[in-house]
C-alpha positions in Angstrom: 92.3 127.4 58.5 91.3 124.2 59.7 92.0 123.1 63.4 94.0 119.4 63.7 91.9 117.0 65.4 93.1 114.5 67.3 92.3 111.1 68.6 93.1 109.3 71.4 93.1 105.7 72.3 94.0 105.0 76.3 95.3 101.3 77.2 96.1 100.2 80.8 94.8 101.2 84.4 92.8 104.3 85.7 96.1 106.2 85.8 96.2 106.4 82.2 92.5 107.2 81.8 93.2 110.8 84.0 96.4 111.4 82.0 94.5 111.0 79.1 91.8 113.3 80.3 95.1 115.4 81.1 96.2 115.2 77.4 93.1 116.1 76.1 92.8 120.0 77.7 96.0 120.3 77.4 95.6 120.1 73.6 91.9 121.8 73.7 93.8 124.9 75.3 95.9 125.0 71.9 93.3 125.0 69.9 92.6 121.3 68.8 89.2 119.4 68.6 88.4 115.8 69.7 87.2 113.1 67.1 86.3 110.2 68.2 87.0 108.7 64.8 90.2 108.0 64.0 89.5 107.9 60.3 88.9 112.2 61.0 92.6 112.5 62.7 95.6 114.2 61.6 96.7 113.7 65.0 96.6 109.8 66.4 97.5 109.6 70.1 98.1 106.0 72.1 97.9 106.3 75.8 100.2 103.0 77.1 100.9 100.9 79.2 104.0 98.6 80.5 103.4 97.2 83.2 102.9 93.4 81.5 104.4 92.7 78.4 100.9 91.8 76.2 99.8 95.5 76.8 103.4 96.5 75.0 102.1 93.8 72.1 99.1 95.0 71.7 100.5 98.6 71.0 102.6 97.2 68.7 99.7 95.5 66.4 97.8 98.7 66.7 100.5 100.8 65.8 100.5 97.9 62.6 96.4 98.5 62.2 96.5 102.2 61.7 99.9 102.5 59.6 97.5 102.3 56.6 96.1 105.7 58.2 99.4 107.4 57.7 99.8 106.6 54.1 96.9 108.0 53.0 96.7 111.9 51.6 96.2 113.3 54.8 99.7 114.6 56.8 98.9 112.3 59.9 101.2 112.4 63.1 101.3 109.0 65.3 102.4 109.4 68.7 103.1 107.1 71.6 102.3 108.4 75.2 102.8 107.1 78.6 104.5 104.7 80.1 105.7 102.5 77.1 106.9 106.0 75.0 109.4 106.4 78.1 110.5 102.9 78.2 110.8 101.8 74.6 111.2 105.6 73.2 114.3 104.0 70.9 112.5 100.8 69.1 109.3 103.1 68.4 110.8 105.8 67.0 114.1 103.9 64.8 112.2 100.8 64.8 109.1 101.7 63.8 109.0 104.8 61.4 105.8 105.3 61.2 105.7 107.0 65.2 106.5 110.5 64.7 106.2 111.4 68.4 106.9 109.5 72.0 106.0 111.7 74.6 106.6 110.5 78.7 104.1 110.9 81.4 106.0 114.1 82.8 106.4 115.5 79.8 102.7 116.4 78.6 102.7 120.2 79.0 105.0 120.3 76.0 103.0 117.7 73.9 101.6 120.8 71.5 105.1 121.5 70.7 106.3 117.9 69.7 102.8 117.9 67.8 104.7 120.8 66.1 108.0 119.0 65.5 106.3 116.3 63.7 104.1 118.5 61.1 107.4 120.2 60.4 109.0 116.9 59.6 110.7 116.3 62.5 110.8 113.8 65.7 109.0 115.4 68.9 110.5 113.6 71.7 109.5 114.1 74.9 110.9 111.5 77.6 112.4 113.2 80.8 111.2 112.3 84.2 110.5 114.6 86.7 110.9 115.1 90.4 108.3 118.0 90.8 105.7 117.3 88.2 102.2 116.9 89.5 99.9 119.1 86.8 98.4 120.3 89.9 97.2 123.8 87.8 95.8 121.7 84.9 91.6 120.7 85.0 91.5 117.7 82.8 88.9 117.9 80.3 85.8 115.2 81.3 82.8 114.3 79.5 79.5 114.8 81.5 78.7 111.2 83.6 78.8 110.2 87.0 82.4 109.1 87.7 85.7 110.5 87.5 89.4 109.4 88.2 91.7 111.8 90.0 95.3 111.2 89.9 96.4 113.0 93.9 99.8 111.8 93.0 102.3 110.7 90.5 105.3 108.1 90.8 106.2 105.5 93.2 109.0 105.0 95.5 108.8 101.8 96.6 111.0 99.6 94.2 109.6 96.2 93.7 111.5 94.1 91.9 109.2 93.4 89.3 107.5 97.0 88.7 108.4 99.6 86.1 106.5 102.1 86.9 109.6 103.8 89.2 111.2 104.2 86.2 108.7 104.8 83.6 106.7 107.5 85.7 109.4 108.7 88.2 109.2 109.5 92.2 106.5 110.0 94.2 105.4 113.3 94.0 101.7 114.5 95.7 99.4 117.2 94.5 98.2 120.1 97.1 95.2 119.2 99.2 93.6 122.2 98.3 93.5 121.4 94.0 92.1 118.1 94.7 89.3 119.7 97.2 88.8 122.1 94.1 88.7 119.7 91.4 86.0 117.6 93.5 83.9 120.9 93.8 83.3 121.3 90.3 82.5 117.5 90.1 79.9 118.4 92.2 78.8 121.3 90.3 78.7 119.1 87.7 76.0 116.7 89.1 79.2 113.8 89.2 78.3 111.4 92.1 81.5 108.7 92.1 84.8 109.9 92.6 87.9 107.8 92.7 91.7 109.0 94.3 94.4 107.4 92.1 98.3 106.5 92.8 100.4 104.3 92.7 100.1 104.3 96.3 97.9 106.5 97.8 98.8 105.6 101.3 102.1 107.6 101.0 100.2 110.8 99.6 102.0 113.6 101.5 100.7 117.6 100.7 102.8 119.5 103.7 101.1 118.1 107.4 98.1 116.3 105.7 98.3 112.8 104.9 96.1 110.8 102.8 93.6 110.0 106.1 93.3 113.8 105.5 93.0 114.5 101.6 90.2 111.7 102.1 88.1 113.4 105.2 88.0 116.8 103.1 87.3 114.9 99.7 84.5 113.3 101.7 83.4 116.7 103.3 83.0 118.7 99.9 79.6 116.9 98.8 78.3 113.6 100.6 76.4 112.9 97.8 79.4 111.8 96.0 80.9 108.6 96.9 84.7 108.6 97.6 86.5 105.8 96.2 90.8 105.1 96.0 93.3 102.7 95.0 96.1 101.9 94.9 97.3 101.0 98.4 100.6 99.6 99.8 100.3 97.3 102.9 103.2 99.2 104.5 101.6 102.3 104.7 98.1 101.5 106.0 97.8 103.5 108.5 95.4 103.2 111.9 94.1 106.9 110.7 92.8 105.8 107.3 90.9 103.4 108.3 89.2 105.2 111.3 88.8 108.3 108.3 87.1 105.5 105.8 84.6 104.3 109.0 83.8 107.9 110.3 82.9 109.3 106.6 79.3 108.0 105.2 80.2 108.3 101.9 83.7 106.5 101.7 83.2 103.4 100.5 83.8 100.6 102.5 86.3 99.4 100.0 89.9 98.3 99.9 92.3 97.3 96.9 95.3 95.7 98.9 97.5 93.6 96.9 99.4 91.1 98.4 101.1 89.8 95.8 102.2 86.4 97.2 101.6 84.3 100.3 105.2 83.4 100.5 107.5 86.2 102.9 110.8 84.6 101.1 108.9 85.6 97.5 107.4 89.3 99.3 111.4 89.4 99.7 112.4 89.0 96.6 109.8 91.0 95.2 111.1 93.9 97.9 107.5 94.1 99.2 108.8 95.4 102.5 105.9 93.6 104.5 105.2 89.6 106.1 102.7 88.1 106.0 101.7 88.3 109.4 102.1 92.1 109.1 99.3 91.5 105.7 96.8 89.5 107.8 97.0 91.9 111.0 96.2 94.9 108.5 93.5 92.8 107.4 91.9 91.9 110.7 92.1 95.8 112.1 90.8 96.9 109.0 87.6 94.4 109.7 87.0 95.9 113.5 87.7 99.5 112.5 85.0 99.2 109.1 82.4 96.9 109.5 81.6 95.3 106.3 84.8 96.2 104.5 85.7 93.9 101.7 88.9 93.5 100.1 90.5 93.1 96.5 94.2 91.9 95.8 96.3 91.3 93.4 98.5 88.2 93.2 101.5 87.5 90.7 101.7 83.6 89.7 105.2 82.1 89.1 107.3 84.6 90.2 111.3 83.7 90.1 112.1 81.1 91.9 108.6 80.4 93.3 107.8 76.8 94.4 105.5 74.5 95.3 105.2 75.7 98.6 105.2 79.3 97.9 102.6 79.0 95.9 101.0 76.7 98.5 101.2 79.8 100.8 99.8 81.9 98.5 96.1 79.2 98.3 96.2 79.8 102.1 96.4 83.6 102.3 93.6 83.2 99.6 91.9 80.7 102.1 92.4 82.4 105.0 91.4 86.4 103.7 88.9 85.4 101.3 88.7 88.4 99.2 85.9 89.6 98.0 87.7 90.1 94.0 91.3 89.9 92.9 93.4 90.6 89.9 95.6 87.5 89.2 98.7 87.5 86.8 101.5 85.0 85.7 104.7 86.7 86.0 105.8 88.7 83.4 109.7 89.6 83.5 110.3 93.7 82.2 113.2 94.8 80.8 115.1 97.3 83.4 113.9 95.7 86.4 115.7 94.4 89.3 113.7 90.9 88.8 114.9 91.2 85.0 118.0 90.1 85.8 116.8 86.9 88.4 116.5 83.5 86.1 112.6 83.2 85.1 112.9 79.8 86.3 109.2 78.9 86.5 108.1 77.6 83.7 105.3 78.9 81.7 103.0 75.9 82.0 103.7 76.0 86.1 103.3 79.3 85.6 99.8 78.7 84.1 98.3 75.7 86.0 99.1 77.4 89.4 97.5 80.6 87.8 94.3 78.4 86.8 94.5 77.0 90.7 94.4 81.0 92.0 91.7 81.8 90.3 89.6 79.0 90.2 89.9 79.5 94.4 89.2 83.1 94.2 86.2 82.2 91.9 84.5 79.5 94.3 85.4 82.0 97.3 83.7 85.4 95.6 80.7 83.3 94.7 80.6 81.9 98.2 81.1 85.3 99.8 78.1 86.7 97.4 75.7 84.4 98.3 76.2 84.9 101.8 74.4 88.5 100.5 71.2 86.7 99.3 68.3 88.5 101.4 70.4 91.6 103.0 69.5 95.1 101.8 72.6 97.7 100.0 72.4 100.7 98.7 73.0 101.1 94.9 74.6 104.1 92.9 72.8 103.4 89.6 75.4 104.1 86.9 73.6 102.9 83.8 71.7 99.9 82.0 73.3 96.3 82.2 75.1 95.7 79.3 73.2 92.7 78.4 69.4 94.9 78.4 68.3 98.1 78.6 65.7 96.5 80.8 68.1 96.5 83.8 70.1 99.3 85.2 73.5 98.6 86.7 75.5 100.0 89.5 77.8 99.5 92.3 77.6 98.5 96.3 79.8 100.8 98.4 81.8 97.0 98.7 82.2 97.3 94.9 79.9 94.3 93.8 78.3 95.4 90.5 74.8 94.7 91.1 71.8 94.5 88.5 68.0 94.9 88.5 65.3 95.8 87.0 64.8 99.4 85.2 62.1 102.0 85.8 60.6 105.1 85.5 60.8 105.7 89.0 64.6 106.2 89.2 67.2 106.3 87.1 70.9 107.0 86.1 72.8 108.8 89.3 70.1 108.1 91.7 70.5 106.2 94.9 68.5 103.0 95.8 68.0 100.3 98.0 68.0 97.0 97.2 67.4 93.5 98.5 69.6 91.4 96.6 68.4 88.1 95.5 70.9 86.7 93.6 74.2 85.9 93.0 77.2 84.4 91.0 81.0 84.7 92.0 81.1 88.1 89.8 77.4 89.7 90.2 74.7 90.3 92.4 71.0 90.2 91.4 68.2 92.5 93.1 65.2 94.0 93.5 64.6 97.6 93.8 62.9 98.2 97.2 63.0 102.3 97.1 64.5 105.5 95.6 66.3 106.7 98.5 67.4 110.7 99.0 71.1 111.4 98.9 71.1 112.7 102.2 70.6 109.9 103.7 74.3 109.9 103.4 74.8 112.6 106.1 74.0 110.7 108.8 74.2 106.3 107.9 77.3 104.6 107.0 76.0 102.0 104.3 77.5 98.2 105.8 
């Protein structure tokens, strides 16, 4: 008898990578085999996304792509997973008839069965949320490489106005210390050297008395060869102890993703950010005398309800006055089911673009600014792979999370540390020259800055 294979395509953030990688042992443990092609599939899997409404569009002209799929000879089972199957469960499965399973983010144990449903002619349906959920027992199945995504918790609490995830992936809920410290071991068995701790806000990560400060002092602790990397973190719940953790372990990077979201506190209010301003730019400033050489990412929503000139003003200052080393900047995008749903999307969309195109062409002149300071200073380099644009160049990261290229050679390679003197730069990339293959230990005893 032959064995279903199965395909899976994974749209949105890191989250939905490691549920993915969830997905796929999951179904390995039943007996099914990975293709890569989905031409070879009985079983097609999309991983989704709803956090914007263009990653729900671009499901929907994929699910359109790979209808043709379905009616050939083969008996071929399309399924939605993720955050858009829990949200939209009734147009994919009455509107579109072609999707024969929808399958929620807490409900992947039971995936194999729905799989079931479907072959038998049924609907496999799958879309309850969960208050204790965590997979914590469940090794997600990873390719050899250097990096790897681990989801510490699931859910959010926090509510903002504008956010589904609440309601397309449930509470917060944290995985034990211990499984996380265990799933980094193997890593490290494994030769991994980048490892990066995911929620949707990993600040609030709570496993009995230890806190996140904890989970990333003994993530750091397992292997210092492997650099410990996390995001997503909420203002309100960065804490003195997390940063003093991130400056006291060499190989946490000196790396923060803080999204602000707005410079206005009347939008932050609306947006039920639970944080000022102020309270942003004192986070900010500690975090600088606490981690030397920390740099910062954001991300900032564009045309929010009700936003005006002014608040969008407010927002070019925080810009101004932070500069951030990178940020992720979106118009506002209103989503069914949220609280800001049901505010009048009063902006309109050209506002909503030109003050867009005034965020980011600030960001830009302030990352390039920021990078060139760089120009002559020495980093150390994880080297990941070649540049995408030769195999003549390797690429890799600074602990600050500048991707950095220079030239290749025999003398190092792919998941080796070196140090660099960078010698070039533009807003998104640093340039450098190799000055020596360093040993990993070096880690045990310098804090990279």
């Amino acid at each position: 008898m032959n064995k279903n294979k199965v395909y899976i395509e994974t749209y949105g953030c890191q989250m939905n990578v490691a549920d993915s990688e969830l997905v796929m042992r999951i179904l390995l443990d039943k007996g099914y085999e990975l293709t890569k092609k989905p031409e070879e599939a009985n079983v097609i899997l999309l991983n989704t996304c709803s956090v914007r409404e263009n990653a729900e569009q671009r499901i929907y002209g994929r699910l359109g792509n790979i209808k043709k799929l379905k009616a050939g000879e083969n008996n071929v089972v399309i399924g939605v997973l993720g955050c858009m199957a829990e949200r939209l469960r009734e147009n994919l499965i009455e509107k579109n008839r072609m999707v024969d399973v929808v399958v929620g983010p807490d409900e992947y144990r039971n995936l194999p069965q729905y799989l079931d449903e479907a072959f038998n002619g049924g609907k496999g349906i799958g879309v309850r949320l969960s208050r204790t959920e965590t997979y914590d027992d469940i090794i997600p199945y990873r390719e050899d490489g250097l990096s790897a995504w681990i989801s510490v918790m699931r859910g959010c609490d926090k509510f903002c106005t504008y956010c589904v995830v609440p309601y397309t992936r449930g509470r917060e809920r944290s995985r034990t210390l211990s499984s996380i410290v265990n799933e980094i071991k193997t890593l490290s068995q494994r030769g991994f050297r980048e490892v990066t701790l995911l929620g949707q806000n990993v600040n609030s990560y709570r496993d009995g008395e230890n806190d996140f400060a904890d989970l990333i002092t003994a993530a750091a602790q397992v292997d210092r060869k492997i650099r410990i990397r996390f995001t997503t973190s909420h203002p309100q719940d960065l804490s003195d102890k997390l940063l003093y953790a991130i400056a006291e372990n060499p190989n946490v990077c000196n790396y923060i993703h803080l999204p602000v979201q707005s410079g206005s506190d009347r939008i932050l209010q609306l947006m039920n950010r639970t944080y000022t301003i102020e309270h942003y730019l004192n986070l900010i400033q500690k975090a600088r005398e606490i981690i030397p050489g920390v740099s910062f990412s954001t991300d900032i929503i564009a045309g929010f309800p009700t936003e005006t000139d002014e608040d969008h003003k407010a927002t070019l200052e925080v810009l101004k006055t932070v500069r951030y080393d990178g940020a992720f900047m979106f118009k506002y995008s209103p989503r069914e089911g949220t609280k800001a749903y049901k505010m009048k999307d009063d902006v309109p969309e050209e506002v909503k673009g030109q003050r867009l195109r005034e965020i980011i062409d600030l960001q830009q002149k302030i990352s390039y600014e920021k990078n060139q300071e760089l120009i002559g200073k020495e980093e150390i380099i994880l080297i990941e792979g070649t540049s995408r644009k030769s195999d003549e160049y390797f690429s890799g990261r600074t602990d600050t999370n500048k991707v950095t290229i220079f030239p290749a050679s025999e003398k190092y390679g792919v998941g080796d540390y070196v140090r660099v003197k960078i010698t070039g730069a533009t807003s998104a990339t640093l340039f450098a020259d190799v000055l020596e293959k360093i040993s990993p230990e070096f880690f045990e005893v310098h804090k990279t800055a």
